[in-house]
C-alpha positions in Angstrom: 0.0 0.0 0.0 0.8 3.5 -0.6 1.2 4.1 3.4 4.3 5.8 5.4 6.2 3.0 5.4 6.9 3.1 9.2 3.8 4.0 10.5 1.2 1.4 12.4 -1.8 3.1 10.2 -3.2 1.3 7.9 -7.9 -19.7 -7.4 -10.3 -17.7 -9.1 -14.1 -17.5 -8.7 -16.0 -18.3 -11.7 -19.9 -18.9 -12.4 -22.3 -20.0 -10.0 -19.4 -20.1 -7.2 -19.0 -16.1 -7.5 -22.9 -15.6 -7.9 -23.3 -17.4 -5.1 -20.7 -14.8 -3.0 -22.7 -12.1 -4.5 -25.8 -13.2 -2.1 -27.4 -11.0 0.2 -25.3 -7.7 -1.0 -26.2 -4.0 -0.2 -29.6 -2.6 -1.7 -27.5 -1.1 -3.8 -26.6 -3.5 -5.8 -29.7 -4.6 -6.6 -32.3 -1.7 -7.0 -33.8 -1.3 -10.5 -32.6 2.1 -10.5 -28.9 1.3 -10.6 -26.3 4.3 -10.8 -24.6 4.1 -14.0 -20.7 5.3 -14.2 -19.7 7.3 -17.1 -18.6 5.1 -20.5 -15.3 4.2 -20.9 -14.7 4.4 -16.7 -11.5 2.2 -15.9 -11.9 -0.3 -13.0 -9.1 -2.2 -11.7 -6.7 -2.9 -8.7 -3.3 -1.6 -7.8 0.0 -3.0 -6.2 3.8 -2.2 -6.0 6.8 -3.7 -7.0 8.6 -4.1 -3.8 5.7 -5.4 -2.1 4.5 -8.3 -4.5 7.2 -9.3 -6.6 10.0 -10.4 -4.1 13.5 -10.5 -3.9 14.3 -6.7 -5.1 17.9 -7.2 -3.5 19.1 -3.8 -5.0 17.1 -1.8 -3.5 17.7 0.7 -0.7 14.7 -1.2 1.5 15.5 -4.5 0.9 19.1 -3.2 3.0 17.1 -1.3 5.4 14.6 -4.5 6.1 18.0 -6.9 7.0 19.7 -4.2 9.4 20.0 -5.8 13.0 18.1 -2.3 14.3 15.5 -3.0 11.4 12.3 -0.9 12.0 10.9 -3.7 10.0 9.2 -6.5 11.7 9.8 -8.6 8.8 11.4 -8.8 5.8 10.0 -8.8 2.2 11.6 -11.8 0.9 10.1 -13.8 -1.8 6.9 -11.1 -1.3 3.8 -13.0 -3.4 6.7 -13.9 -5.8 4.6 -11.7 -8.5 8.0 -11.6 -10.3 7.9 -15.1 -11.5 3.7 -15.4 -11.3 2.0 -11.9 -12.9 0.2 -14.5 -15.3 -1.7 -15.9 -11.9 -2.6 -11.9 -11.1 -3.9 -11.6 -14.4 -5.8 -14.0 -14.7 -7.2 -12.6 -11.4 -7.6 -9.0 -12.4 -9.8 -11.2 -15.9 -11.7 -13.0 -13.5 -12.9 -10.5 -11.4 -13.8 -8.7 -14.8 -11.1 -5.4 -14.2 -9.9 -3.7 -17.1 -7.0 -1.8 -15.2 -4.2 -2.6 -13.4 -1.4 -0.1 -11.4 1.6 -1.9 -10.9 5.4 -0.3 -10.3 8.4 -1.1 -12.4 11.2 -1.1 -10.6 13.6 1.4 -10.8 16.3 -0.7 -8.4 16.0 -3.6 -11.1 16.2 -1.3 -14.5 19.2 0.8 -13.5 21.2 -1.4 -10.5 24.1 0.8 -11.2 24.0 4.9 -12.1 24.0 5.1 -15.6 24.0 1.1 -16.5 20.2 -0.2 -17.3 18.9 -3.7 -17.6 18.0 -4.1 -20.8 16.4 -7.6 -19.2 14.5 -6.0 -16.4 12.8 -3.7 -19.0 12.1 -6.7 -21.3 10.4 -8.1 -18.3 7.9 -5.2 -17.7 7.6 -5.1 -21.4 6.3 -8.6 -21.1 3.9 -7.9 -18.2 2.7 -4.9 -20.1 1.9 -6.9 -23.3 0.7 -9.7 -21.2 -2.0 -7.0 -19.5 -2.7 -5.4 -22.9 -3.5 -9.2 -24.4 -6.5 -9.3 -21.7 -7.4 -6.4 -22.5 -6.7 -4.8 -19.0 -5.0 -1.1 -19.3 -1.6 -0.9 -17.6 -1.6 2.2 -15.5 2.7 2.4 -14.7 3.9 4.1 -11.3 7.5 4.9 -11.8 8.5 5.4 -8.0 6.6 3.6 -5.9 8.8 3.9 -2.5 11.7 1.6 -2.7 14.7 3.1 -4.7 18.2 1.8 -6.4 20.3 1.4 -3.2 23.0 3.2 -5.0 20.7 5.9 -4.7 20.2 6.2 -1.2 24.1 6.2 -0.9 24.4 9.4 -2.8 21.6 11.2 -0.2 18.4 9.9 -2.1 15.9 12.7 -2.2 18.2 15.0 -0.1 20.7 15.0 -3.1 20.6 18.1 -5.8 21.1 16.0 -8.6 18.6 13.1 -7.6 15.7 15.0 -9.9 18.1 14.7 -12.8 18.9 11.2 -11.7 15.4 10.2 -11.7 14.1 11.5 -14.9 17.3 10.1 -17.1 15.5 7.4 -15.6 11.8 8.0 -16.5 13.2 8.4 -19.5 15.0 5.8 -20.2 11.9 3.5 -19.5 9.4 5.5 -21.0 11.4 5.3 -24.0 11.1 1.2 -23.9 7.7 1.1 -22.4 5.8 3.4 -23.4 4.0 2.4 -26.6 2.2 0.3 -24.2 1.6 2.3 -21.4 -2.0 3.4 -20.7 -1.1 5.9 -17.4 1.9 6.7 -15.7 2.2 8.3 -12.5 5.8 10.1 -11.6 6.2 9.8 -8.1 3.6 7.6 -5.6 2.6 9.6 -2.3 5.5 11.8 -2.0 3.9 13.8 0.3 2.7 11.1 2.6 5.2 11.8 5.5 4.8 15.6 5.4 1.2 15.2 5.8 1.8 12.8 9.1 3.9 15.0 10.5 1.7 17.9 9.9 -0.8 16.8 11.6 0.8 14.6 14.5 4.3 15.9 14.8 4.8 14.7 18.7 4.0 10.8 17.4 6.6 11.0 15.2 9.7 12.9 17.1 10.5 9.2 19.0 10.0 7.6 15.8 12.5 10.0 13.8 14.7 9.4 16.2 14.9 6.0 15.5 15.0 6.0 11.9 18.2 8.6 12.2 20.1 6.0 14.1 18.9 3.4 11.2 19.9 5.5 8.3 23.1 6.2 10.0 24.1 2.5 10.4 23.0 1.7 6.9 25.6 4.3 5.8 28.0 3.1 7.9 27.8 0.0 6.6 27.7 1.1 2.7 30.7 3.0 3.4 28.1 6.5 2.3 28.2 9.8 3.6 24.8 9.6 4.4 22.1 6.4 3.5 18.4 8.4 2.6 15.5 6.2 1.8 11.6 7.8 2.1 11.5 6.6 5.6 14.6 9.7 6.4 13.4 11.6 9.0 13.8 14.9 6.9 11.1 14.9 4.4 10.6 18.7 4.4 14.1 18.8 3.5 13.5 15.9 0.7 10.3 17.8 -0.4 12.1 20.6 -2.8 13.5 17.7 -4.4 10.6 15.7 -5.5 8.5 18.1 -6.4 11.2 19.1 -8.9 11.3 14.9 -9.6 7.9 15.3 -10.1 7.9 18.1 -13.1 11.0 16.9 -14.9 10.2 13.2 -15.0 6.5 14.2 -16.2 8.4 16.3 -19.1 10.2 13.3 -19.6 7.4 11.0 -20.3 5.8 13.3 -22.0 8.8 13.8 -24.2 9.1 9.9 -24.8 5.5 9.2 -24.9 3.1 12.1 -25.6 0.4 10.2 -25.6 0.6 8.0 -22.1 -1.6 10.4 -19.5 0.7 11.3 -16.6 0.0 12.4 -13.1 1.7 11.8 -9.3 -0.1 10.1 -7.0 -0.8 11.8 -3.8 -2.3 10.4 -0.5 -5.1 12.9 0.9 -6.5 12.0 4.4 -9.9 13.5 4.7 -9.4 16.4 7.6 -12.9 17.2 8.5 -14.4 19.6 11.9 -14.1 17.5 15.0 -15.8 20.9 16.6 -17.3 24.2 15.3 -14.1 26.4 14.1 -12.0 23.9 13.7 -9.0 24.6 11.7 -9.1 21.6 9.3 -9.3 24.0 6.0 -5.9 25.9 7.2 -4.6 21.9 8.0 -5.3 20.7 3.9 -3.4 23.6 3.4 -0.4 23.0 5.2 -0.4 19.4 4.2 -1.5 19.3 0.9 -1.1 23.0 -1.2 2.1 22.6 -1.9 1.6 19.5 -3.9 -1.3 21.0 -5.1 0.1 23.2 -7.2 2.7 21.1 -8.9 0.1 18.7 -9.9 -1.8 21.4 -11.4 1.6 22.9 -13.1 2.8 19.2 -14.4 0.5 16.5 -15.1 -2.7 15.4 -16.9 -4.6 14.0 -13.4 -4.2 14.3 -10.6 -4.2 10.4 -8.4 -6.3 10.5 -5.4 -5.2 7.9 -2.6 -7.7 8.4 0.6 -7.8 5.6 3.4 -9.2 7.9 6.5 -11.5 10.5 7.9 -9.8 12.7 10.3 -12.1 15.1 12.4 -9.7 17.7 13.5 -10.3 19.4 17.2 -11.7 23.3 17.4 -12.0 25.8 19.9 -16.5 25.5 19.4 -19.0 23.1 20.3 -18.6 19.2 19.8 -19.9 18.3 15.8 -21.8 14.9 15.2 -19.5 12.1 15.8 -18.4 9.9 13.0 -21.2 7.7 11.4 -21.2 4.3 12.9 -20.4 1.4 10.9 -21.0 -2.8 10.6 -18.5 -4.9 12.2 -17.0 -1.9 13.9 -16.8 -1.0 17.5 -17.3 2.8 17.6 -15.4 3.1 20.8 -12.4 1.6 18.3 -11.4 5.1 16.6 -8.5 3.6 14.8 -11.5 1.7 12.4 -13.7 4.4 12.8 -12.0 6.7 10.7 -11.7 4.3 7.7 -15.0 6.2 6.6 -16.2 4.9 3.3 -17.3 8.9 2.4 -13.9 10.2 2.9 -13.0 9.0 -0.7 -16.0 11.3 -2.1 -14.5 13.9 0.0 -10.8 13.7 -1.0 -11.7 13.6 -4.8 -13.7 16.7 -4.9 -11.0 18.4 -2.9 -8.1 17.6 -5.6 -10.3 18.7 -8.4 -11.5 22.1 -7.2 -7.7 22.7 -5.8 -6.1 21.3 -9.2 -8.9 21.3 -12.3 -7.5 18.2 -13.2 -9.2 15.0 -13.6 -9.1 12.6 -11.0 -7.9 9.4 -11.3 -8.3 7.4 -7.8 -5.3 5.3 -7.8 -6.0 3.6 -4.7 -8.3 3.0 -1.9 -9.6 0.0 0.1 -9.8 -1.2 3.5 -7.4 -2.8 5.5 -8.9 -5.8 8.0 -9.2 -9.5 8.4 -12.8 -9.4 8.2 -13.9 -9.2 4.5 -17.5 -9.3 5.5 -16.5 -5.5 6.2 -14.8 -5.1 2.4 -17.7 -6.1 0.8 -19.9 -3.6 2.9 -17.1 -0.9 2.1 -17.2 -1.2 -1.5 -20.4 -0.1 -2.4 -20.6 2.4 0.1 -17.3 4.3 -1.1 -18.2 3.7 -5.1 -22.0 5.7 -4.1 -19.7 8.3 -3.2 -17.3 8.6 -5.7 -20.6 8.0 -7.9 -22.0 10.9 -6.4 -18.8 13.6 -6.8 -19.2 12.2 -10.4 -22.9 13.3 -10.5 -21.3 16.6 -9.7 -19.7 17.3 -12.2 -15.9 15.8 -11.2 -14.5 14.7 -14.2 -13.2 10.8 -12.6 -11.3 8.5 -14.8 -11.4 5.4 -13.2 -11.2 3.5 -9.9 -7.9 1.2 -8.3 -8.9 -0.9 -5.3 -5.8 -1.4 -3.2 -5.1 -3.9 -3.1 -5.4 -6.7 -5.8 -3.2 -8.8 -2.9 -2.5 -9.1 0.2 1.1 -8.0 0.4 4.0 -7.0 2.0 2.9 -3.4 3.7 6.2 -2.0 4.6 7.2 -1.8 8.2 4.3 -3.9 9.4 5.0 -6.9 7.3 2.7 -9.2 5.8 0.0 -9.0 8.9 -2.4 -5.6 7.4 -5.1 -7.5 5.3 -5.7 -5.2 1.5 -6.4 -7.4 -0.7 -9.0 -9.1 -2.9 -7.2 -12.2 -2.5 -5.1 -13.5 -0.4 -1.9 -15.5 -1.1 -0.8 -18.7 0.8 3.3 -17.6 1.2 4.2 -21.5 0.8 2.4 -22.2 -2.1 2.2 -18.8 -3.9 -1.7 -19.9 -4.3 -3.7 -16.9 -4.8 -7.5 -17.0 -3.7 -10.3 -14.5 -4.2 -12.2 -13.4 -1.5 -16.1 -12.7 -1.1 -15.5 -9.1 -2.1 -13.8 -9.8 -5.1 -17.4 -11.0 -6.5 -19.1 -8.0 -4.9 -16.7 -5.8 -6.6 -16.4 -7.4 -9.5 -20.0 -7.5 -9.7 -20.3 -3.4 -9.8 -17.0 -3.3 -12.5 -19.0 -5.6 -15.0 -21.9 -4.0 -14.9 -20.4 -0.1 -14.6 -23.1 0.5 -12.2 -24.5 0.4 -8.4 
């Protein structure tokens, strides 16, 4: 998932077998007068390199995951070995009846050494690519999706002047070889994530970043660096300059190889709502998100929403309603409480009056071990994406994270995304219950 990697936040059915999972679903499924998504609307699921396809040895994480102090409580490994298996995930994203799919190529594979790239690493996303395009599913290409070359984070990562140079010879260099098949790119995924954390909880993290400077300092130690910066580096206001200028010159770069591949970053908006009357939440969007506002208004086609929670932020007036109860959820438990299906709705009419740009939600879903709760989810957030729609928000398409369950950084294979799950002995995948609710909604292009 597209989370702060160090944070505690967040086969196939066929037939009668996924009809008969489709039982007893939400009203809305089912009314005569069904609400009809606009033509041409892309459905589909999203994952990360590092996190499904195993083994990405040259990447700065993969070092940071096997340090003795690890913040990691486990390690990546063989992840859902998606490497070797993307023909099983297809034929899941086909039987679920998607027609997108948002995957990461890895930049740590393509160019393991500055300046030298894999001309069999990019014949292997060319491959997946052709392979998606052949089921008739749209491949929607993040470029960055957290973990970077390790060789990378020797030279500073994102704290580097030159690493905005370094990553567009890169976008280019792939683009060139990829794109004719490319449906979307995105540049850069959540680069903002860890700003917005700290702007809003800056005492939770000061222990944490702590931490993670005594980790960075004995990963340089041991790569012989000056300094060892991955995105979980304390210092992201000082890594922010940095990717937002990664962010305009790899989108010119894309656009330069491939001017007709859509491109957009990917930016991850929790919903700050009033907790009380005069609450400050409109001057905390600001704070958080403005900057990154305006460069994906400046550079990029969309704009990609990526909303998870509701936050109700605390004011000086009276006490607002409380958050809407839920199934399956303790309202006393405020950690599930804010995984409010109408925050989606909220986040993606936000982006498009602060932008202009279409929206393209590049994830959302729901992380727990309950799936009875995924398939209630599902419809509820869809009627309000449905509804900013009905507004007049121009909304490309919709990317459940996650098509897997998955590594999810720090917290390691225990947070629960996905529409199926994968047994890590066998590699098996299996769709869940909510894959045939979802599924059922994609097919159709309706609630």
């Amino acid at each position: 998932m597209a989370i702060f990697p160090n944070t505690d936040r967040r086969t196939v059915l066929a037939g009668a077998g996924a009809a008969a999972l489709t039982a007893g679903l939400p009203d809305a499924l089912t009314s005569p007068a069904r609400r009809m998504f606009p033509r041409g609307f892309r459905w589909g699921a999203s994952t990360a390199g590092h996190q499904i396809e195993g083994n990405d040895t040259n990447s700065d994480l993969w070092l940071m995951e096997n340090l003795p102090a690890s913040t990691y409580k486990e390690r990546a490994g063989d992840a859902d070995d998606s490497y070797h298996r993307f023909p099983d995930d297809i034929a899941l994203l086909k039987a679920i009846g998607l027609n997108a799919y948002r995957f990461s190529i890895e930049w740590s594979r393509i160019e393991p050494d500055p300046g030298a790239f894999s001309l069999a690493e990019l014949d292997y996303y060319k491959r997946l690519i052709a392979a998606l395009r052949h089921a008739g599913i749209d491949p929607v290409v993040t470029f960055f999706h957290v973990a970077a070359p390790r060789w990378f984070a020797e030279k500073g990562g994102w704290l580097n002047q030159e690493s905005p140079d370094l990553f567009a010879r890169y976008c280019d260099r792939a683009a060139r070889a990829l794109g004719d098949g490319i449906a979307f790119a995105c540049t850069i995924n959540e680069p903002q994530v860890g700003l917005t954390y700290r702007t809003f909880a800056p005492d939770y993290f000061k222990a944490q970043d702590e931490k993670q400077a005594r980790v960075h300092a004995e990963a340089a130690r041991r790569t012989g660096s000056d300094r060892f910066v991955t995105m979980d580096y304390p210092d992201i206001k000082g890594m922010t300059p940095q990717l937002i200028s990664a962010h305009a010159k790899s989108f010119a770069a894309i656009k330069a190889a491939a001017p007709h591949v859509p491109t957009g970053v990917t930016l991850n908006l929790v919903d700050f709502e009033p907790g009380n009357a005069g609450s400050p939440f409109r001057a905390l969007r600001q704070a958080a998100y403005g900057t990154w506002m305006s460069a994906a208004k400046a550079h990029g086609d969309f704009v990609g929403v990526q909303t998870y929670r509701q936050v109700p932020i605390p004011g000086p007036g009276a006490p607002l309603p409380p958050l809407p109860t839920m199934p399956f959820v303790e309202p006393k438990d405020q950690g599930e409480m804010i995984k409010q299906p109408t925050a989606l709705r909220n986040m993606v009419e936000y982006a498009y009056e602060q932008t202009g740009k279409p929206v393209f939600v590049t994830e959302n879903g729901l992380e727990t071990d309950d799936d009875r709760r995924r398939a209630w989810y599902i419809p509820q957030v869809l009627a309000g994406l449905n509804e900013a729609i009905a507004k007049g928000v121009p909304v490309i398409g919709y990317l459940h994270w996650s098509l897997l369950d998955n590594f999810e950084w720090a917290q390691g294979f225990k947070p629960k995304f996905g529409l199926a799950s994968v047994d890590h002995t066998t590699f098996k995948r299996t769709l869940k219950p909510s894959a045939a609710v979802y599924g059922r909604i994609a097919r159709s292009n309706a609630l």
